[in-house]
Every structure is written in structure tokens, then in C-alpha cells.
C-alpha positions in Angstrom: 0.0 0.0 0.0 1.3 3.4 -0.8 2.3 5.9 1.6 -1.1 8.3 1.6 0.3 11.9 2.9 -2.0 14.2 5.0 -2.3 17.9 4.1 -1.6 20.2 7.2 -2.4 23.6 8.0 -0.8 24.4 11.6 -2.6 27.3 12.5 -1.3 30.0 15.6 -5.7 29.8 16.9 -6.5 26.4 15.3 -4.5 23.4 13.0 -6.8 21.1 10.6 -6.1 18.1 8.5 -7.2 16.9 5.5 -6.3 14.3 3.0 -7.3 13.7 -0.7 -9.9 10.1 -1.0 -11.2 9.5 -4.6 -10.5 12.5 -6.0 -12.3 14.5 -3.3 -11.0 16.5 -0.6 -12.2 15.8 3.3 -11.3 17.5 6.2 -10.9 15.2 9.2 -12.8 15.4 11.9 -12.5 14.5 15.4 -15.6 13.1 16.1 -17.8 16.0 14.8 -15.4 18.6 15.0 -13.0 19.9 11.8 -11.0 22.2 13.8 -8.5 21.6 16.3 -7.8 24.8 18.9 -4.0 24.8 18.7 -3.8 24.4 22.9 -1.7 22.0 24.6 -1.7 21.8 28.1 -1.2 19.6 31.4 -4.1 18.7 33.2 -4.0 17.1 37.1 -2.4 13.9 36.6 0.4 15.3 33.9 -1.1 13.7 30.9 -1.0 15.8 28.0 -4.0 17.7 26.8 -4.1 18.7 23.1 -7.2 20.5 21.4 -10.2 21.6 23.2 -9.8 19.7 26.0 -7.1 22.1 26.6 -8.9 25.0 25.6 -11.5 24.7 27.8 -8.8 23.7 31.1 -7.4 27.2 29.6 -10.3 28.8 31.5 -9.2 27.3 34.8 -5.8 26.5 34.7 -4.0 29.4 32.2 -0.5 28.3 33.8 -0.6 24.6 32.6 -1.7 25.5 29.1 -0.2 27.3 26.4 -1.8 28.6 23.2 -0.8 30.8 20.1 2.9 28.8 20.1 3.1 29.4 15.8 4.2 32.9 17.0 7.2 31.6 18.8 8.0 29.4 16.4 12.3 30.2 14.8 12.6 31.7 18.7 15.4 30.8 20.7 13.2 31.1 23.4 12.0 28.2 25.9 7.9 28.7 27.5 6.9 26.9 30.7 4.1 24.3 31.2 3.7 22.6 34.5 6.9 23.9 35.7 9.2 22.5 32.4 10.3 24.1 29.7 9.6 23.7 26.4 10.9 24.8 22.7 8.3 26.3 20.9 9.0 22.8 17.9 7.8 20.9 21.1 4.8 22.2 21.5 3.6 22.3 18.0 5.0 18.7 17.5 2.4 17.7 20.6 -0.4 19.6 18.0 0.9 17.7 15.2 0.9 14.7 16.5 -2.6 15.0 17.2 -3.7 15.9 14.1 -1.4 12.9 12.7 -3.4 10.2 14.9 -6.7 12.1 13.9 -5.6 10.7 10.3 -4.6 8.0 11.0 -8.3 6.8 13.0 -10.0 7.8 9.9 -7.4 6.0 7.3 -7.2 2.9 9.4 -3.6 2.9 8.6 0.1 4.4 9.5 0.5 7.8 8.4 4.2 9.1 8.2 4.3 12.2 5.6 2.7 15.2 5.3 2.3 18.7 3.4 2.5 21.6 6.1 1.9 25.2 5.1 3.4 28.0 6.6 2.8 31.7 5.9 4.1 33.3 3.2 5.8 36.2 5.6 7.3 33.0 7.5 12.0 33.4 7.9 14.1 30.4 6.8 14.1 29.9 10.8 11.1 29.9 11.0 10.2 27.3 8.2 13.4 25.0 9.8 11.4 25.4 13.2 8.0 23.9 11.6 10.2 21.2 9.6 11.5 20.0 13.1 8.1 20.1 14.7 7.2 17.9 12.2 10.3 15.6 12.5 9.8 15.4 16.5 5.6 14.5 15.5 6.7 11.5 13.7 5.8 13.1 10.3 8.4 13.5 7.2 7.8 17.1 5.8 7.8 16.5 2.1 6.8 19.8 0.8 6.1 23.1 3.0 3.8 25.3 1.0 3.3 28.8 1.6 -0.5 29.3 3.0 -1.4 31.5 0.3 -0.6 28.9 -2.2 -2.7 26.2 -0.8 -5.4 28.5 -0.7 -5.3 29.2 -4.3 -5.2 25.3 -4.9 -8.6 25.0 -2.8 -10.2 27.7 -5.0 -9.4 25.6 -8.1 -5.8 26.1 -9.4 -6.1 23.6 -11.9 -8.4 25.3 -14.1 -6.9 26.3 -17.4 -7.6 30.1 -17.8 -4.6 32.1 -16.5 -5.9 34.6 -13.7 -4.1 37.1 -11.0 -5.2 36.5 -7.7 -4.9 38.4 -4.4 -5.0 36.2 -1.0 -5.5 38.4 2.2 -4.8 36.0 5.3 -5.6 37.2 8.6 -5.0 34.1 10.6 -5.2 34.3 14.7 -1.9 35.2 14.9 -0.2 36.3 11.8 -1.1 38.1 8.9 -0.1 38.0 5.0 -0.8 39.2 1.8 0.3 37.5 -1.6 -0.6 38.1 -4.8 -0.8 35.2 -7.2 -0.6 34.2 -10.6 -2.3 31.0 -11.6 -1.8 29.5 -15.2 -2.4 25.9 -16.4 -2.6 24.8 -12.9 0.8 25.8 -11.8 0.3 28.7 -8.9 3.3 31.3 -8.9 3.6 33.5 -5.7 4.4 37.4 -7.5 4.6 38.6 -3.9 3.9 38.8 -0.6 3.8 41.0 2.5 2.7 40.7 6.3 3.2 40.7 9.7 4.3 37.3 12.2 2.4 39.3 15.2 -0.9 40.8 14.0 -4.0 38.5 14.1 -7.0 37.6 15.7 -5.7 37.3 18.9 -4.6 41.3 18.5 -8.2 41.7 18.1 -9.4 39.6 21.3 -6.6 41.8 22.9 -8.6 44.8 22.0 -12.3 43.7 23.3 -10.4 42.0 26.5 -8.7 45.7 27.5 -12.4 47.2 26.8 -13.8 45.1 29.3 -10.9 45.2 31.8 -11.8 49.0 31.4 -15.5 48.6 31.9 -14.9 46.4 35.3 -12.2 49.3 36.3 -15.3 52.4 36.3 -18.0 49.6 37.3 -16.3 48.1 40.2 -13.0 50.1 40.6 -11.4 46.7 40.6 -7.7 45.8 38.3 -8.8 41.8 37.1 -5.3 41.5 35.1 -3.4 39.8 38.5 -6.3 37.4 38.8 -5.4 34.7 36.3 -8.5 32.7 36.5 -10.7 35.9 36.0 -8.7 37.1 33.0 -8.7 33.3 31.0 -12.7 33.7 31.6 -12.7 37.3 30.2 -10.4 36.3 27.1 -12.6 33.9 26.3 -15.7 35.9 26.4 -13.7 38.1 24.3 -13.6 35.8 21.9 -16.7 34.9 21.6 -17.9 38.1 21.5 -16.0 38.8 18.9 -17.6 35.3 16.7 -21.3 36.7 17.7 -20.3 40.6 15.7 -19.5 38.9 12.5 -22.7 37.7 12.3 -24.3 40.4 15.0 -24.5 43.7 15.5 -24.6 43.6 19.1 -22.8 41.0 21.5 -23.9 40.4 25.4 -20.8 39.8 27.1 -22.1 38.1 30.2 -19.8 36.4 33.3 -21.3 35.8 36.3 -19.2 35.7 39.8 -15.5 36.8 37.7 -13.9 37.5 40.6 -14.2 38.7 44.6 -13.2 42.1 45.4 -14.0 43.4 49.4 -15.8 41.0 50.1 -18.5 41.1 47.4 -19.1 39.3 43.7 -17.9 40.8 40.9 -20.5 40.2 37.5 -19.6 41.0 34.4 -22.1 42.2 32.2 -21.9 44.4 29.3 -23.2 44.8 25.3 -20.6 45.7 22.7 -22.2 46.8 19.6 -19.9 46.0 16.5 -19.3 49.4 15.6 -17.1 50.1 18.6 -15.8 46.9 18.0 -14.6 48.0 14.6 -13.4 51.0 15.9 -11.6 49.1 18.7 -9.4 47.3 15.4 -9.3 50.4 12.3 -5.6 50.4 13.2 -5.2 47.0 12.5 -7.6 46.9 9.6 -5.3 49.5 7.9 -2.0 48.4 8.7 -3.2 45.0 6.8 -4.2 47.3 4.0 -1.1 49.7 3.7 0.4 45.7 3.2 -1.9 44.9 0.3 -0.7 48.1 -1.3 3.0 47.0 -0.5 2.5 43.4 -1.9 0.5 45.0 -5.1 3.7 47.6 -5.7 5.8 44.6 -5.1 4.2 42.7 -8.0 4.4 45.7 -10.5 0.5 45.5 -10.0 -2.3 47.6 -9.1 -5.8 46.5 -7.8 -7.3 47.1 -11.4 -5.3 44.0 -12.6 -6.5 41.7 -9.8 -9.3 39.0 -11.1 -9.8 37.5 -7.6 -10.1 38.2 -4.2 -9.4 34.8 -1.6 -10.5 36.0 2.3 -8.5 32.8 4.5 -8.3 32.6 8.1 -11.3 33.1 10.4 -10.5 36.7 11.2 -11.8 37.3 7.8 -15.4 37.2 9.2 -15.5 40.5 10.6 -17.7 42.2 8.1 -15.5 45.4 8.0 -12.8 43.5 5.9 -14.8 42.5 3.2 -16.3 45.6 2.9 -12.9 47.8 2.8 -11.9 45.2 0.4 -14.8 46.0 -1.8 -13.9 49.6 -1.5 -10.5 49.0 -2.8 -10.8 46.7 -5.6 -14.7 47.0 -6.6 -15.6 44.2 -6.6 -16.7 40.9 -3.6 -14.2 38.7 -2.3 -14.8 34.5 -2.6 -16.6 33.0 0.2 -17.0 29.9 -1.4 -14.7 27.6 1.2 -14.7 28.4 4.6 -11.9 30.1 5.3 -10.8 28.3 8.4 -10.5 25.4 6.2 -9.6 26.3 2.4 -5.1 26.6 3.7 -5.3 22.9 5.1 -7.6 21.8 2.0 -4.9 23.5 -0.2 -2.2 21.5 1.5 -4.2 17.7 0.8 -4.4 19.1 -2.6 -1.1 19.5 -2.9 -0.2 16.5 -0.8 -2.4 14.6 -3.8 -0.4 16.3 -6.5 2.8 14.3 -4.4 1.3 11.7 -4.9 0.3 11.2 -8.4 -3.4 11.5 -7.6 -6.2 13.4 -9.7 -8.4 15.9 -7.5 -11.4 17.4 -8.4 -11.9 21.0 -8.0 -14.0 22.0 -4.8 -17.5 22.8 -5.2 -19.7 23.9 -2.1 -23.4 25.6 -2.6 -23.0 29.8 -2.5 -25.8 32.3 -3.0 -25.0 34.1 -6.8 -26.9 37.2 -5.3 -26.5 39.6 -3.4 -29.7 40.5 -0.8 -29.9 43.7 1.6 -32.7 46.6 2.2 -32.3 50.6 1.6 -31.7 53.0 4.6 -31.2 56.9 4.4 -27.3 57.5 3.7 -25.1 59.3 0.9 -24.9 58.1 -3.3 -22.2 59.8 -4.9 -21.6 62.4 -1.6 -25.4 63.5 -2.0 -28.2 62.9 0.8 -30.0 59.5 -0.7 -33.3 57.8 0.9 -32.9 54.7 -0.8 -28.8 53.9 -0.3 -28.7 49.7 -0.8 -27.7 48.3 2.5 -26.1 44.3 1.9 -26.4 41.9 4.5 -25.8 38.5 3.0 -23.3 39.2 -0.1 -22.7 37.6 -3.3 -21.0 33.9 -3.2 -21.5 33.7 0.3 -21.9 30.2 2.0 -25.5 28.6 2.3 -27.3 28.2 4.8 -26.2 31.6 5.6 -27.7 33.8 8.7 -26.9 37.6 9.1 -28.3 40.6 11.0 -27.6 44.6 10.7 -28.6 47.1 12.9 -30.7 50.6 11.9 -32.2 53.4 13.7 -35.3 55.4 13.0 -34.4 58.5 11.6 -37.5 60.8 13.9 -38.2 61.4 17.2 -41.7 59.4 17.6 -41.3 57.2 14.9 -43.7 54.5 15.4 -43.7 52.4 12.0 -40.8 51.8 10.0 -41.0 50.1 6.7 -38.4 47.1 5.5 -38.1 46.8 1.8 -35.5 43.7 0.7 -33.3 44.0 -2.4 -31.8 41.5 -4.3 -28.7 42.9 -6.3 -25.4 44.4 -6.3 -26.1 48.0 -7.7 -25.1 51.0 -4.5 -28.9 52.2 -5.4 -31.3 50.1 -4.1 -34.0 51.6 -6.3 -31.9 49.8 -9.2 -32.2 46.6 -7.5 -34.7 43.8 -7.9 -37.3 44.3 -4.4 -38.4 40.9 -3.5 -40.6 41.5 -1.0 -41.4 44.6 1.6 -43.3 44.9 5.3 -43.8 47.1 8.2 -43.0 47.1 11.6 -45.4 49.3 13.8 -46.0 50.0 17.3 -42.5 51.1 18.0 -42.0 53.0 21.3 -42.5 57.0 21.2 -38.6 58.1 21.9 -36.1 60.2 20.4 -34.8 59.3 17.1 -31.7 56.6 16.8 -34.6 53.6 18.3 -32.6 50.4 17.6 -33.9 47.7 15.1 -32.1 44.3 14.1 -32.7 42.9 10.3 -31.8 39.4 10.1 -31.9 37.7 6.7 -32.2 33.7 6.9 -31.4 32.3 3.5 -31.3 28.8 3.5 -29.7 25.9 0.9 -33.3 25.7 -0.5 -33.7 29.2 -1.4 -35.8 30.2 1.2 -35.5 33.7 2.8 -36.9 34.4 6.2 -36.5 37.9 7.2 -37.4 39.2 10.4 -37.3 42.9 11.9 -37.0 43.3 15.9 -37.0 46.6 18.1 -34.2 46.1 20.4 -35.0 47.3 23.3 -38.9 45.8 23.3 -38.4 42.5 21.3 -41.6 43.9 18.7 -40.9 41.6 15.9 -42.3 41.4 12.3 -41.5 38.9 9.4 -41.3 37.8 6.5 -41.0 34.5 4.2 -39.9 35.0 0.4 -39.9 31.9 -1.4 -37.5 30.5 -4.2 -35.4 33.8 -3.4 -32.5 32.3 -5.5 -34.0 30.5 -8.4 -36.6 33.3 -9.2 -34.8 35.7 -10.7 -33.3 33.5 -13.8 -36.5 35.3 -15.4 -34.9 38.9 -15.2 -36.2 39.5 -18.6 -39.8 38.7 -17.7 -39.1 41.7 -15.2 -37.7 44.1 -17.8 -40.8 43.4 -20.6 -43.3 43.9 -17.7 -41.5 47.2 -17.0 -41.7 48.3 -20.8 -45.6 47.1 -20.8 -46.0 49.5 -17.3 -44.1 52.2 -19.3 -46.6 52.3 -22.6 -50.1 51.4 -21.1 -49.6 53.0 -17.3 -49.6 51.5 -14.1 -50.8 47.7 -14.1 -53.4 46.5 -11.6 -51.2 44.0 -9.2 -51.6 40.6 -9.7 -52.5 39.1 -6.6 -51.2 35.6 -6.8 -47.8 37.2 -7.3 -48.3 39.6 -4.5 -49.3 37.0 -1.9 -46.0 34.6 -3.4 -43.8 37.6 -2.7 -44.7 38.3 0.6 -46.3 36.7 3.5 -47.5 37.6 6.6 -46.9 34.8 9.6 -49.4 34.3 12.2 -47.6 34.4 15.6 -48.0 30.8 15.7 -45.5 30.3 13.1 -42.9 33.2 14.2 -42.5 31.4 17.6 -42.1 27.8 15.6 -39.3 29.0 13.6 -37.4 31.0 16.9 -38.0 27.6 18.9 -35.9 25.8 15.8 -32.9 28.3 15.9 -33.3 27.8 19.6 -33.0 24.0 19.1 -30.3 24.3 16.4 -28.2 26.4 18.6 -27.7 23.5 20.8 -26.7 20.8 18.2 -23.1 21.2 19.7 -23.8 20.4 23.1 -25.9 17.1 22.4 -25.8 13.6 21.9 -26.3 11.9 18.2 -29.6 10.3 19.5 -30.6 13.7 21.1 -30.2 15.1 17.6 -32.0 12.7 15.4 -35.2 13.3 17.6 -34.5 17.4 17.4 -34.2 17.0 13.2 -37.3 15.0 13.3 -39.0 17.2 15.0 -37.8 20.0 13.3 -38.6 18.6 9.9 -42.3 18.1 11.2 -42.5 21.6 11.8 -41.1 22.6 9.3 -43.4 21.1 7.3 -46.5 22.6 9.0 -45.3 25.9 8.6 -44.5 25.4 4.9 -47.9 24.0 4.9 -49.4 26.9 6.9 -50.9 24.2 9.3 -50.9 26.4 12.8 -52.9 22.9 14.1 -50.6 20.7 13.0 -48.0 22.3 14.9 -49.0 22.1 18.2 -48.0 18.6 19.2 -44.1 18.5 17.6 -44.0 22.1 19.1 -44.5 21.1 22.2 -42.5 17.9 22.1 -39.4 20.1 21.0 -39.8 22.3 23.8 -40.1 19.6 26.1 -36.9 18.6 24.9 -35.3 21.7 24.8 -36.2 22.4 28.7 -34.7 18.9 29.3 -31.1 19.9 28.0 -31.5 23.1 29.6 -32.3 22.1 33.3 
């Protein structure tokens, strides 16, 4: 049997391995999870803890666990675990042996090669440090790839048409910028640029000293010399900081942090994702004064870029793609998730080792774009109807999003939501798939808080929903076949010349009721009790789960179905459920 080699992306936040099986690429799980936390600690007995086990001891024990080691690694320095010392090649060679016994339960045989990729940005010591972590893992390094370049294999680099691609990487830890050129399937880096010490974890940094601040005023207490109290806060940091890619507001919420005279201290605070933005424009730029440095670098400019490739899970926050779109004019991909495209990459090139054919991969996007209008600026003038995207082109499905808005005058009780499907800046330009209002609101000043969330699913189902913040007033809506129905753009455009000649058009009324409908309350709290069920598919057993789908497909049905009887019984069974993993 031939000697099958692993593709390996050891990341500075999390590593992931993948391998190449009948011309298809997989990413290994561990049980039901593709992505190992790169944390290695210690726990009570000395055994070694590798993963999320040592993540989660992290919280507890910060001493006898160490994360973030890739940016140590070509250091001549030595870090202490559980009183020893320890080369930063040890450590990772603890995370690559891991992900080396991960492989080798799923092959069901020996593995003792690999493909690791290391950042473009990454010194000749630092490469020679990842070589000898593999070494010490058990692993014979044949090929380090820069990350870049694997990235550019995951996005189909064996396609025939030459193309320049730009890959912005902004990993955990480290951050680079290459531009690429791809021709005939061979991928040629032009250039690259980046900093070792900028990352996700620079961002973390940022929401962690905001809190630290908050607790300061609140409590007049200093947290950073209890250890304990600061791995809970970094975590919530975190976390925080996964909810405002998706979220416009994060509740950062610890309970007992710490004692200070005598009394509790609670944490509990909301960070909107403006101020978090704020908190990391410095960053932001720096990362972008580097994709002007690897453009000049490449005798390039960002009119003679094809592609756009956003890798490494800091790419989330929704303020990168959008300054990228400012730049270059045009979206980035968001085909492969960009926590797992570099360690695809590597398999792929792992497979091209190897002598083995790979197909290129293929994952289910939206090809539109879907938002609502809001008062703003077109072309530096005052404009009612500026386009507002939530869910962008060639993003991932399912795919769930919220903004945030606020009424525009003081008293404003009703607030109509209009939903756009295109890419043009004026909404009025757009294709409007379907429109509702949200009245009642509370008689205050002007800048009242509401949350859009758009829900599109792999079926082409869009559920919108519009909430005021601060009461929980909620209105939605349900567009059907939101992806496949505008393939009959034309139909559009000759109904628009027929309006022109003869006048307005009575409505038709089948197509207004398709286009949008109006939920009985029934329904709304069915579809809130599924994201609530959904939200705990981590935390569950399989057998758990195969009664929650059922369930949910029953619903789900009865909704489709408008049956408000029908649902009674599986909505009631679910909560039961629900309440059960909860107590």
C-alpha cells in the first residue's frame, strides 16, 4: 500500500487536517469537529492535553496551558508548562501529533508524511522550526507550501484560464498578503507582505482591555493579577467577537469573575460591532497599507487583480470585506470556509505528491446579493434609498446575518423594510423581492434600535425578520425560491416596458401574496423555537439530535404548509426537549 500523505495547515488559533480520498477532498474530523484549537496543556495527573480539551482547562488553569505557540515558532526562546520548559518545535510537535493520529483513525492505517503550510511572511528559521516540529511529530515534511498557495489550490488552481489572484490572510496570529498568478494549474507567488504578530488574537486583545476597562469604572477593581478571572474574560472576548460577525450587538455576560472586598464581581456588558470595529481600524489599515506593498511589489495595481481569496477566520469580521470592496470594486470569494480552504490547499497538494487526480471543490453559495435601503449618501449627496447588503454575493449557504438601523425621527412608530436582491449601491436599481412594516415602535427620540436578520437557506428560502431592540416587537417575512426566481430577469424588464406604454398595471394578486407573506404568531414562535434548538446541536448527543431533526422537519413542514394545528404537538415535544437539555 502506498504511503497516503495528510495535508496540514498548523494554524497560531487552530490546525486542521485533510487528506485527498477519490478525488475529493475531506477534512478530518475529530468526532464531529474539523477544527483543532491549537492548545496544549497539562491537566491534574500530567497527561498531555491537546485540542479543546485544553482549551477549555485554559479557562481554569492558564499556567498549565499554552496557546498561540506558531508565533514563537524560529525563537530561541523556551515557555513553561507545568513547571518544564519547552521549545516552541515541542509544542507544535504535541499539536501535530494530534492531528497525525486524527488521520490515522479515519485511514485505518500508519501515516508518516505530510504537506505543512506555513505563511508566506514565515523566515528560513522559522520554516526550519515547523520542519522540526514535524520531525519530532513523527511526520516526514515533504513539501512546506506557503498558506497563500494552498489557498489558491482550494479555489481551483487547476483550471486552465490564467488569472491574477490576491490572497488576504488574517490568521489568529499572523497576517499576509500575496498576490498570485495562476496558469495551467501551476500557482506562482508574484509577492507577498505581512506581519508574524498581527491576528485575531490582537483583536481579542482589543475587546479584553475594553472590558478590563468597563470592570475598572464599574467596580473600581484591576482583574489583570487574577489569572482565572482574565482566561474567563479572554474567552468571552472571543466569543464576542464570533457573535459581531454575524451580530450587531454582542452580550458579554460572566457571572461571579472574581471577589473584590468582600462582594461578587458580574460582568455584564453589550458591545455593539461598531465600537468593536473601531476598537481594530488600526489593524484593519495596517493589513491594508500591506496589500498596497505586496501590489507595488508585484508591478501591480488592484485594477489588474481578477480575484479576491478571504483565509483565516479573522476574515469574518464584516469590515474587511467591505474595505476590500472599496478598494478593488468588486466581492471577495466566500465559497470555502476560510478556516479550512489553507489545510484543503495543503491535501491538494499533498495529492499532486502523490500522483493522484483531485477534483476541484464545489460547495453551494448564493450568486446574489440580498440587503434593504436606509437613508445614507450616493455619490456624496443625501439619498433615501442607499442599498444596505447583508448577506453578499457567493456567500456560503445556509447563511444567517443581521444589521442594525435606527429610526431617523423622534416618535417614529412604524418603519417600513423593503428587501433587495442585487449588487447595484442604489437600491432603487435593484430587484425588491418583497417589503413589510413594523409598527408600534416606542415613542422616543430618534436613533430607536432595530435588528434585520436575513435567513437564507440551501433551498432558497428567505426568512426575514425585523425586531426593536429594546422591546423584542418583531415582524417577518417568508420570500420563497429567493435564489432561483430571478433567472426570469427578462420577464421583469418586458413587464417594466408594458407598465411604461399602457400605465400603471393592476397587481396581480397571486404574485403579490408569493412575494410576501405575513406569519401568524404561531408560526414566528415555531421558527425562533428551531434556531433555539439548532443552537444547541453542539452540546448534544447523536440520539438527542435525530429526535430534534425530526421534530424540526415536522415543523417545518407545518409551517410550509401553513398548518398552525398541525404544529402544536411537535412544538411542544421540542420544547419539552429543549427544557430537558437546559435544566
Amino acid at each position: 500500500m502506498n504511503d497516503i500523505i495528510i495535508g496540514i495547515d498548523l494554524g497560531t488559533t487552530n490546525s486542521e487536517v485533510a487528506v485527498v480520498e477519490q478525488g475529493k477532498v475531506r477534512i478530518i474530523a475529530d468526532g464531529d469537529k474539523k477544527i483543532l484549537p491549537s492548545f496544549v496543556g497539562i491537566d491534574d495527573n500530567g497527561d498531555i492535553l491537546v485540542g479543546e480539551t485544553a482549551r477549555n482547562q485554559y479557562l481554569v488553569y492558564p499556567e498549565r496551558t499554552i496557546k498561540s505557540i506558531k508565533r514563537l515558532m524560529g525563537q530561541n526562546s523556551l515557555v513553561e508548562l507545568a513547571g518544564q520548559s519547552y521549545a516552541p518545535q515541542e509544542i507544535s510537535a504535541i499539536i501535530l501529533k494530534r492531528l497525525k493520529t486524527i488521520a490515522e483513525q479515519h485511514l485505518g492505517q500508519a501515516v508518516r508524511k505530510a504537506v505543512i503550510t506555513v505563511p508566506a511572511y514565515f523566515s528560513d528559521a522559522q520554516r526550519q522550526a515547523t520542519r522540526e516540529a514535524g520531525e519530532i511529530a513523527g511526520l516526514e515534511v515533504v513539501r512546506m507550501i506557503n498558506e497563500p498557495t494552498a489557498a489558491a489550490l482550494a479555489y481551483g488552481a487547476n483550471q486552465i484560464e490564467s488569472r491574477r489572484m490576491l490572497v488576504y490572510d488574517l490568521g489568529g496570529g499572523t497576517f499576509d498578503v500575496s498576490v498570485v498568478s495562476i496558469e495551467s494549474g501551476v500557482v506562482e507567488v508574484l509577492s507577498s507582505h505581512g506581519d508574524n504578530h498581527l491576528g485575531g488574537d490582537d483583536f481579542d486583545e482589543q475587546i479584553v482591555n475594553y472590558l478590563l476597562d468597563h470592570l475598572q469604572s464599574t467596580y473600581n477593581v484591576d482583574a489583570r493579577s487574577h489569572s482565572k478571572a482574565m482566561a474567563r474574560i479572554t474567552r468571552a472576548a472571543e466569543h464576542a467577537k464570533f457573535q459581531l460577525s454575524d451580530q450587531p450587538y454582542a452580550n458579554i455576560e460572566e457571572e461571579y469573575l472574581l471577589e473584590h472586598e468582600g462582594s461578587a464581581v458580574h460582568l455584564s456588558v453589550e458591545l455593539s460591532r461598531m465600537d468593536y470595529e473601531d476598537m481594530i481600524e488600526d489593524y484593519i489599515n495596517a493589513t491594508l497599507d500591506a496589500v498596497h506593498i505586496a501590489l507595488k511589489g508585484a508591478k501591480l495595481t488592484t485594477s489588474d487583480i481578477d480575484e479576491i481569496v478571504l483565509v483565516g477566520g479573522s476574515t469574518r469580521t464584516p469590515c474587511i470585506r467591505e474595505r476590500m470592496f472599496d478598494e478593488f470594486g468588486f466581492e471577495p470569494h466566500g465559497e470555502v470556509d476560510p478556516d479550512l480552504c489553507v489545510a484543503m490547499g495543503a491535501a491538494i497538494q499533498a495529492a499532486m505528491i502523490g500522483g493522484q487526480q483531485v477534483d476541484t471543490v464545489l460547495v453551494d453559495v448564493t450568486p446574489y446579493t440580498y440587503g434593504t435601503s436606509a437613508i445614507g449618501s450616493l455619490n456624496g449627496d443625501y439619498y433615501p434609498f442607499m442599498y444596505v447588503p447583508i448577506i453578499h454575493k457567493n456567500s456560503v449557504l445556509p447563511n444567517r446575518k443581521t444589521e442594525a438601523f435606527a429610526t431617523s425621527y423622534d416618535g417614529q412608530a412604524v418603519v417600513e423594510v423593503t428587501i433587495y436582491q442585487g449588487e447595484d449601491p442604489d437600491a432603487l436599481n435593484n430587484i425588491k423581492i418583497g417589503e413589510f412594516r413594523i409598527e408600534g415602535l416606542q415613542d422616543i427620540g430618534a436613533g430607536n434600535i432595530l435588528t434585520l436578520t436575513l435567513d437564507l437557506d440551501l433551498n432558497g428560502i428567505l426568512h426575514v425578520s425585523a425586531q426593536e431592540k429594546s422591546t423584542g416587537l418583531e415582524k417577518s417575512i417568508t420570500i420563497k425560491n429567493a435564489l432561483s426566481r430571478f433567472e426570469s430577469a427578462a420577464l421583469d424588464t418586458a413587464r417594466q416596458r408594458l407598465t411604461s406604454l399602457f400605465g400603471q398595471l393592476e397587481p396581480d394578486m397571486d404574485e403579490q401574496a408569493a412575494t410576501e407573506t405575513i406569519t401568524a404568531p404561531e408560526i414566528d414562535d415555531a421558527r425562533n423555537l428551531i434556531t433555539k434548538a439548532e443552537s444547541l446541536f453542539d452540546q448534544i448527543s447523536n440520539e438527542d439530535k435525530e429526535d430534534i431533526i425530526e421534530l424540526i422537519e415536522t415543523i417545518t413542514t407545518c409551517i410550509e404548509a401553513n398548518d398552525i394545528d398541525g404544529l402544536e404537538e411537535p412544538v411542544e415535544q421540542l420544547n419539552d426537549i429543549i427544557y430537558y437539555l437546559e435544566s
